[in-house]
C-alpha positions as CSV (number, residue, x, y, z in Angstrom):
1,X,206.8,198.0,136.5
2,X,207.1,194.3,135.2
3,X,203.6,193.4,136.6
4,X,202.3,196.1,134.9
5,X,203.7,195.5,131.8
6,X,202.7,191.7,132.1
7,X,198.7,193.1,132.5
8,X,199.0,195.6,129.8
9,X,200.5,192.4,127.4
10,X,197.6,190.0,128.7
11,X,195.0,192.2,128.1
12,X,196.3,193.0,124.9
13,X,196.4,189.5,124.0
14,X,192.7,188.8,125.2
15,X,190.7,192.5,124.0
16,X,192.5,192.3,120.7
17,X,191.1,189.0,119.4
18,X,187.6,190.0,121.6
19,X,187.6,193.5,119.9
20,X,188.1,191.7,116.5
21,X,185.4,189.2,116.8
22,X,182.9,191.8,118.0
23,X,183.7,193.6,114.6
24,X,183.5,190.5,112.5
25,X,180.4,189.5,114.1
26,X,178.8,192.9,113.5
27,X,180.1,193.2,109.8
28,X,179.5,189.6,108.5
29,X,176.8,188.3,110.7
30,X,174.6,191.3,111.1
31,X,173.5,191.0,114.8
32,X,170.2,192.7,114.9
33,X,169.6,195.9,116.9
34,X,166.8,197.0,118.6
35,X,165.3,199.4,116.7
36,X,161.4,201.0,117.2
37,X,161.1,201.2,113.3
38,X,161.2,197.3,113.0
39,X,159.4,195.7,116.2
40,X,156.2,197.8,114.8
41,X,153.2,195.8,113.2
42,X,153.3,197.9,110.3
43,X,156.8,198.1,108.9
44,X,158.1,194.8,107.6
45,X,161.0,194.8,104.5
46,X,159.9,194.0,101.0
47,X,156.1,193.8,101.6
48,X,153.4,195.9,99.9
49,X,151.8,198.4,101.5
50,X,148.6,198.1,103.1
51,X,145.1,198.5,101.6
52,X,143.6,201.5,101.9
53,X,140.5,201.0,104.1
54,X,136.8,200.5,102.8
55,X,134.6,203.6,102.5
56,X,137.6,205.7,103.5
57,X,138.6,208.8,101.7
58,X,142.1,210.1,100.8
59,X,143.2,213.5,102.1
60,X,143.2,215.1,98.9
61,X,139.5,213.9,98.0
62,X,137.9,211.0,96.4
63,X,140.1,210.6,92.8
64,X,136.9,208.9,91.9
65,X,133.6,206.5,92.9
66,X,133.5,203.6,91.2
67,X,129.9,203.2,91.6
68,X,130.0,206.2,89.8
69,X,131.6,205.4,86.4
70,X,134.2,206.7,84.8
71,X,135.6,210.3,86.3
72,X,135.7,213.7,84.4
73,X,139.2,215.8,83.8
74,X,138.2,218.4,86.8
75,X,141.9,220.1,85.8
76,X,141.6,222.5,82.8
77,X,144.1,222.1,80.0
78,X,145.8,225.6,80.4
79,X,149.6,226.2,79.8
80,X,150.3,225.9,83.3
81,X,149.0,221.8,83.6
82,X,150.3,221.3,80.1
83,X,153.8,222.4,81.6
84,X,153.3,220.2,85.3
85,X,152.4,217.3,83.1
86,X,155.0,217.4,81.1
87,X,157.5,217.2,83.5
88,X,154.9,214.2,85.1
89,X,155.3,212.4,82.2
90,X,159.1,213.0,81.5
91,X,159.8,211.5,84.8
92,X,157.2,208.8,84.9
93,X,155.9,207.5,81.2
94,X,158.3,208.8,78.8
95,X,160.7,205.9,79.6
96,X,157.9,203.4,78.2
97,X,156.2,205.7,75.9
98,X,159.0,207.8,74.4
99,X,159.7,211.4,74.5
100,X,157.1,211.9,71.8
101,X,154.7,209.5,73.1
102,X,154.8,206.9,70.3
103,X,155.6,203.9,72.7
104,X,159.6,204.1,71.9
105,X,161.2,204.5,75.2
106,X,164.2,204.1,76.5
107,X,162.9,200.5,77.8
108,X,160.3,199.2,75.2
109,X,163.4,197.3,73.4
110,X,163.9,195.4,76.1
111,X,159.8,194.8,76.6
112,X,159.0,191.7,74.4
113,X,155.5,190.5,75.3
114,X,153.7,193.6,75.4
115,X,154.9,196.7,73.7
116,X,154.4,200.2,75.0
117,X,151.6,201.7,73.3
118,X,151.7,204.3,71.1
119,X,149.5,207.6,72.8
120,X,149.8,209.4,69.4
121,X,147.2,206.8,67.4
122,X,144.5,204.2,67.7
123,X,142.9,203.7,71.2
124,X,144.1,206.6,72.9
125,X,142.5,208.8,70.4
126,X,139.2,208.0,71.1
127,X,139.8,207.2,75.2
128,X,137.8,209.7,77.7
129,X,140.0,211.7,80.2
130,X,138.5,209.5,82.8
131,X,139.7,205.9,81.0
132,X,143.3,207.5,80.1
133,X,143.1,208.5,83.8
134,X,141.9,204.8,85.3
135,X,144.5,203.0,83.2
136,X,147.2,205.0,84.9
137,X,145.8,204.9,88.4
138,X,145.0,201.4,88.1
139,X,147.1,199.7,85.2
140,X,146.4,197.2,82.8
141,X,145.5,193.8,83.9
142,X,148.2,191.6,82.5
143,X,150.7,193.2,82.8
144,X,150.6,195.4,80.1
145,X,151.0,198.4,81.9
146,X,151.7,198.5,85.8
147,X,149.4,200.9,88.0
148,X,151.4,204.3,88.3
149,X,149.7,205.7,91.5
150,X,152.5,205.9,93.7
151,X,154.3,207.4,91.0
152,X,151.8,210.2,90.5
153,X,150.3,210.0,93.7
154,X,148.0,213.5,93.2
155,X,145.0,212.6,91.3
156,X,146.0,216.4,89.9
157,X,149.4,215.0,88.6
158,X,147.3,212.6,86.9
159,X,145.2,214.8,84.8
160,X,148.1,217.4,84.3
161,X,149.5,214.0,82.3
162,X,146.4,213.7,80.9
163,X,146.3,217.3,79.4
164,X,150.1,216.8,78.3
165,X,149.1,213.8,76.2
166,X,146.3,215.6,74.7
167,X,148.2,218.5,73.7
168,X,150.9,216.2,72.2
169,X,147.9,214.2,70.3
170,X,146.3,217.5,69.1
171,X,150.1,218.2,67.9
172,X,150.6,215.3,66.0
173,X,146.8,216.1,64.2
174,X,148.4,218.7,62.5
């Protein structure tokens, strides 16, 4: 019984500190596991994605041809794209551009260079569909307003925006 009590004590005394450091070494030194996810060429952290490939088309069609000019609104402005692109832009422009779309969001106090612009005046007014619908697939250069294709990733989402904003701007007329 002693000799086994000696082992049980010794091995204690050398898989508790062993134990420990395997913890610690996990926890504060983050060994790396093997993991399929991130030995493929395509999946690295914090990079961009990659560019979608010349002459290629998305699944959901061609959003538009450059070589063709500026696209028309193929969505008509019934109640039902008014009411998707409201909720569009409630979840993707109203924090720059307010809830009533006169560029007083949530965040436009905090934008100094470049404020938010207002949808309900100026520019906007007398915009096509097809611009309104390239600034927000593509941005502003500058800055001024960052491309909002992955937030609206359906060219439809797009327009249903589109038709929100005009329905808001026809509101205001009156």
């Amino acid at each position: 019984m002693g000799v086994m009590k000696r082992l049980i004590i010794v091995l204690g005394i050398v898989l508790i500190p062993l134990l420990g450091t395997l913890l610690f070494s996990y926890d504060i030194i983050k060994i790396e596991w093997v993991s399929f996810m991130a030995i493929q060429n395509s999946f690295r952290p914090q990079r961009a994605p990659l560019p979608v490939p010349a002459q290629s088309v998305p699944v959901q069609g061609a959003a538009n041809i450059a070589a063709l000019g500026v696209p028309a609104n193929p969505v008509a402005a019934d109640e039902a794209s008014v009411k998707r692109g409201k909720t569009a832009y409630e979840n993707t422009c109203q924090i720059c551009h307010g809830r009533r779309a006169d560029g007083k969001g949530t965040v436009a106090v905090y934008l100094t260079q470049v404020k938010p612009v207002n949808l309900l005046e100026g520019r906007p007014l007398t915009m096509s569909d097809g611009e309104i619908f390239m600034t927000i697939t593509n941005g502003v250069q500058g800055g001024m307003m960052p491309h909002l294709r992955e937030n609206l990733p359906n060219a439809s989402m797009r327009w249903d925006v589109i038709n929100y904003v005009r329905s808001l701007q026809a509101a205001a007329k009156k």
